[in-house]
N, C-alpha and C positions, 0 to 999 in steps of 0.2 A: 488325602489322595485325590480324591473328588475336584478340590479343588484346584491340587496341581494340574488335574486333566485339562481342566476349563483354559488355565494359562495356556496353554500348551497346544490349544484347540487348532490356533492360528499356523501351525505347521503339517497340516492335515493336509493342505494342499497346496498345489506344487506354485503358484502365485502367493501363499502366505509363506510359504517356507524363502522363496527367492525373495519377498519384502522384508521377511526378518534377517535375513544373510544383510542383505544390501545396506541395512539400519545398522546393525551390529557392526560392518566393517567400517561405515561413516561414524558411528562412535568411537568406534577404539582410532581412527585418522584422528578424529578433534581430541582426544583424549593425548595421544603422543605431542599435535601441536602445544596444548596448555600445560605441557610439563612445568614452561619458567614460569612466569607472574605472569603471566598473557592474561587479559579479563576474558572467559566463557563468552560472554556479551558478543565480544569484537570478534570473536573467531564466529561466532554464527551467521554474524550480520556481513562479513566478508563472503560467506559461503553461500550464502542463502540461493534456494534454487527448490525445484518439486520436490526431491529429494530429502529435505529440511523443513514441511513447514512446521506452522505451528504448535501444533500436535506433537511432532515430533522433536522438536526443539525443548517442550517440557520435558518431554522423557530424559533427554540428553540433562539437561538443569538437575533434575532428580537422580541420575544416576551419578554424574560428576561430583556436584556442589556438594547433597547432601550424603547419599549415601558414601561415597569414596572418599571426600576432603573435609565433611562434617561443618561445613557452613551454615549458620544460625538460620534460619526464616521466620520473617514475619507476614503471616498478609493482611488485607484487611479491604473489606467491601468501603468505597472510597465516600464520606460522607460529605467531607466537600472537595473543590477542588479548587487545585491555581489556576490563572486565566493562561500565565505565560510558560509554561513547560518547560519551553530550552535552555529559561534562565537560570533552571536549576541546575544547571552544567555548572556555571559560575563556582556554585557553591557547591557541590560535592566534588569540584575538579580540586577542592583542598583538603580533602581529604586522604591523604596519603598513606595513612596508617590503615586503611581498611579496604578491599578490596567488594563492589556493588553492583550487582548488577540486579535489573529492576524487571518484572515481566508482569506485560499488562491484557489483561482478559477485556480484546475491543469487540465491542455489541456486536461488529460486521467483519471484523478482518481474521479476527482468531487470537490466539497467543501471540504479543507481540514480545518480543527481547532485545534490552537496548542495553546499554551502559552507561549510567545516568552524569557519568562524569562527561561524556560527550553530549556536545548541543545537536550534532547531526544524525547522532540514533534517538534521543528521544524524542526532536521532530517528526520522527516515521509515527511517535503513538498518535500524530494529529491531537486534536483536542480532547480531554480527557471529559471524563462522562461518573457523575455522579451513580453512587450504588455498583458501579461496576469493580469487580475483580483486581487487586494489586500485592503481587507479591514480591519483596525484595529477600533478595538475599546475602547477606552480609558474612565476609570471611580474612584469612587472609594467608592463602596461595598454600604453600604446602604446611607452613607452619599451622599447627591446632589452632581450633577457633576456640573464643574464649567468651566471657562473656560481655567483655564490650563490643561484640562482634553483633552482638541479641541486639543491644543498648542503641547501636549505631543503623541498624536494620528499622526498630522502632522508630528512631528518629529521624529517619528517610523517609516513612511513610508520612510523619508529619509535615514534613516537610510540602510532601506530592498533595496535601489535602490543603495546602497555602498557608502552614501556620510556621511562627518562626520560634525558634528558641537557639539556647547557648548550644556551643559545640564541644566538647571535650579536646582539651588540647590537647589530649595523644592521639586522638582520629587524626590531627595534622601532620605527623609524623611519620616519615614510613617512604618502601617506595613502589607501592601502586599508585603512579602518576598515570592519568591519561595518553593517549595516545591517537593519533588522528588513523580514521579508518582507510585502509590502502585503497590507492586510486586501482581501477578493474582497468586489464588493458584492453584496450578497443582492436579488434583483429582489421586487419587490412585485407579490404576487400582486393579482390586477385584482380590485376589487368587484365583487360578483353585483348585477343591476339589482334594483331595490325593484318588488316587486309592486303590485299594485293594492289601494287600502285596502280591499276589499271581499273580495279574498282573504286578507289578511293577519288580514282578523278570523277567514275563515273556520278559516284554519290554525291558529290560536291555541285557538277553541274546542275544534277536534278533541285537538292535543296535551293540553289541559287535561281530555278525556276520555278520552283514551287514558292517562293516566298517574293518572288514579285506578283504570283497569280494570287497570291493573299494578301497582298498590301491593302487594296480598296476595302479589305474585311476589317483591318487594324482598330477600329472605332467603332464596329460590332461591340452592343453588352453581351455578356452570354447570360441565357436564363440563370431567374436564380435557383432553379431546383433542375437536377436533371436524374433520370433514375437510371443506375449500375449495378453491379459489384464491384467493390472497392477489394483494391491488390490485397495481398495475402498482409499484414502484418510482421514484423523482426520477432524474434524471440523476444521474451524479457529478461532483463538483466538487472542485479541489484536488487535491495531489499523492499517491501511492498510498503506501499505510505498511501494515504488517504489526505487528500487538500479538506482545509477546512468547509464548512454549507456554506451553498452562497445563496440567495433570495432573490426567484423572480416571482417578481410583481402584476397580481392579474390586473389588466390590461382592459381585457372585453369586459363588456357588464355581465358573464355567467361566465363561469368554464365549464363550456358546456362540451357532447360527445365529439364536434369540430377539434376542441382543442385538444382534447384525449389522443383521439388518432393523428394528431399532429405533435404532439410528444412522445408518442408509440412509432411513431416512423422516424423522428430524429434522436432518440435513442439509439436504435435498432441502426439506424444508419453511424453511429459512433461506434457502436457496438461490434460493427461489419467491420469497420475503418483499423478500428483497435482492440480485437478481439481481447487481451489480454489485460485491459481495462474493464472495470465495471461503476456501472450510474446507481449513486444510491438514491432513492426521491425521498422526502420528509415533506408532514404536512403536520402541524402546529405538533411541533417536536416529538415526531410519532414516522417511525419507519414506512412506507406505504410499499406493499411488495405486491400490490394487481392496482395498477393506477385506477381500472376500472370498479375497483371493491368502494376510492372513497368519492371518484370526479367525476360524481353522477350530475345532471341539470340542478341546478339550483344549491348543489353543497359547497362549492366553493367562486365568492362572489369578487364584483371589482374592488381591486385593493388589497385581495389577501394575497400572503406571502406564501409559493410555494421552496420549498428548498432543495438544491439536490447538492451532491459530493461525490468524488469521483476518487476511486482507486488502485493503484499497479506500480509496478515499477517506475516504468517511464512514463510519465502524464503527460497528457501533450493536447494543445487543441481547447482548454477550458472555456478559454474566454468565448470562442469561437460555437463554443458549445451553449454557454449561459446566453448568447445574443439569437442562436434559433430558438430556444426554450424561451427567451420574451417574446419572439415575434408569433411562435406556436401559443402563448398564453392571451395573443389579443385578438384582432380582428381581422389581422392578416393572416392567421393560420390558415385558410386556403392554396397559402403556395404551397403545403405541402404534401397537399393530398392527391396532387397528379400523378398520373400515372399510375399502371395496377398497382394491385396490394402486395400482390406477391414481390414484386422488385424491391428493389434495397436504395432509398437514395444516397447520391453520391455528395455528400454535404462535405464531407473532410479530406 
């Protein structure tokens, strides 16, 4: 009894009770869409939204897979891994007889849910990570799971840990085929009403005077730092993926507190740009979450590699991003210390 109170706890109050209504109704919605052979997988990954993360997306895996439809599981803490992830689409996209879908426990993004027979959800796990979390689950749709269902689960793991073996020629059988995930439709931004002819001459003269009183500026550089607030950001849309680390290279002879706050302000100025994005930093394959805990004077010298990786929906601006992070890593990090602290630079 004790214990059912505990479960139960959560509708105590009137934000837990509206969080569990609003779960419950997006379960039993995915619940009616996977009546036919749909994979679990694809129906998440088309939907994903705050709604759905990853948290809750296990639940949803646990309630459907296992307990309703009795799909075998296997997981297993990963001890090695493959280098190329999407290639394993290749191969599980022939296994017809068995329906798979793969969820991956990422160090930073949470529960990820793919469907291993597509090369563009298991891209979303980015690169996989030794020691970390992976559980598959293997079944096949409304029919009972059996036990080459366990057999085919195991042998998907092995597969994710880069090792190869034979295939059972009845996993190729069947018809859970893949299917390509639906394109989201893009909403059309609404037309701005048309002005009055009589303003519209007027606007046109002006610009037509204002851009000859700017001609002689046309061969103006514009500084390269300038400090704002950058526009508000779009919502996100689509499922969260993380780009592989990429490595910049210190530059200066120290990384010293100069270039600290000069990757503390082009962060924060990405961060402004694209709220809905986040910078992860790595420093000799080690998460770093207070840049200031490890890029004290003298700990990290010319030549060493820092690392960072960016993750969201829509990534946008990397390169543009890893090119301040060089120039914040050398000797030019002074351009970016202008201006107070308080302001936000306007980099992206």
């Amino acid at each position: 009894m004790a214990q059912e109170l505990a479960n139960l706890e959560i509708l105590s109050t009137r934000a837990g009770f509206n969080s569990a209504v609003r779960h419950i109704k997006r379960t039993i919605g995915i619940m009616e869409d996977a009546e036919g052979n749909d994979n679990l997988a694809d129906l998440l990954y088309e939907i994903k939204d705050e709604e759905m993360d990853g948290s809750r997306s296990g639940l949803v895996l646990n309630i459907l897979l296992v307990d309703k439809m009795g799909y075998k599981t296997v997981s297993a803490n990963l001890s090695t891994v493959t280098a190329d992830i999407s290639s394993l689409a290749k191969e599980f996209e022939k296994w017809k007889g068995i329906d798979l879908i793969a969820a991956y426990h990422h160090p930073e993004l949470g529960l990820l849910v793919a469907n291993p027979k597509i090369a563009e959800e298991l891209a979303a796990f980015g690169s996989l990570r030794k020691r970390e979390l992976l559980v598959i689950y293997a079944g096949k749709g409304k029919d009972p799971a059996d036990e080459s269902c366990l057999k085919a689960a195991e042998l998907a793991v092995r597969f994710f840990e880069g090792s190869k073996a034979s295939v059972p020629p009845a996993f190729l059988k069947g018809s859970f085929t893949a299917k390509a995930p639906k394109a989201k439709a893009v909403p059309k931004a609404p037309k701005a009403p048309k002005a009055p002819k009589a303003a519209r001459t007027k606007a046109a003269a002006g610009k037509r005077a204002s851009t000859a009183v700017a001609a002689p500026e046309a061969h103006r550089v514009a500084p390269p730092v300038v400090t704002a607030a950058a526009p508000p950001a779009a919502a996100p849309t689509g499922p969260v993926k993380m780009t592989p680390r990429y490595a910049v290279v210190v530059q200066n002879e120290l990384f010293h507190n100069g270039n600290v706050e000069a990757w503390k302000r082009i962060v924060a100025s990405y961060n402004n740009t694209y709220p809905n994005l986040q910078v992860y930093i790595y420093y000799e394959g080690e998460r770093i979450l207070d840049i200031n805990s490890l890029f004290k004077w003298g700990k990290v010298k010319h030549g060493s590699a820092i690392e960072f990786a960016v993750a969201g929906s829509e990534i946008k601006d990397v390169a543009k991003l890893q090119r301040y992070l060089a120039q914040g890593a050398s000797h030019q990090f002074e351009a970016f210390l202008h201006g107070s602290v308080s302001n936000v630079l306007k980099l992206f």
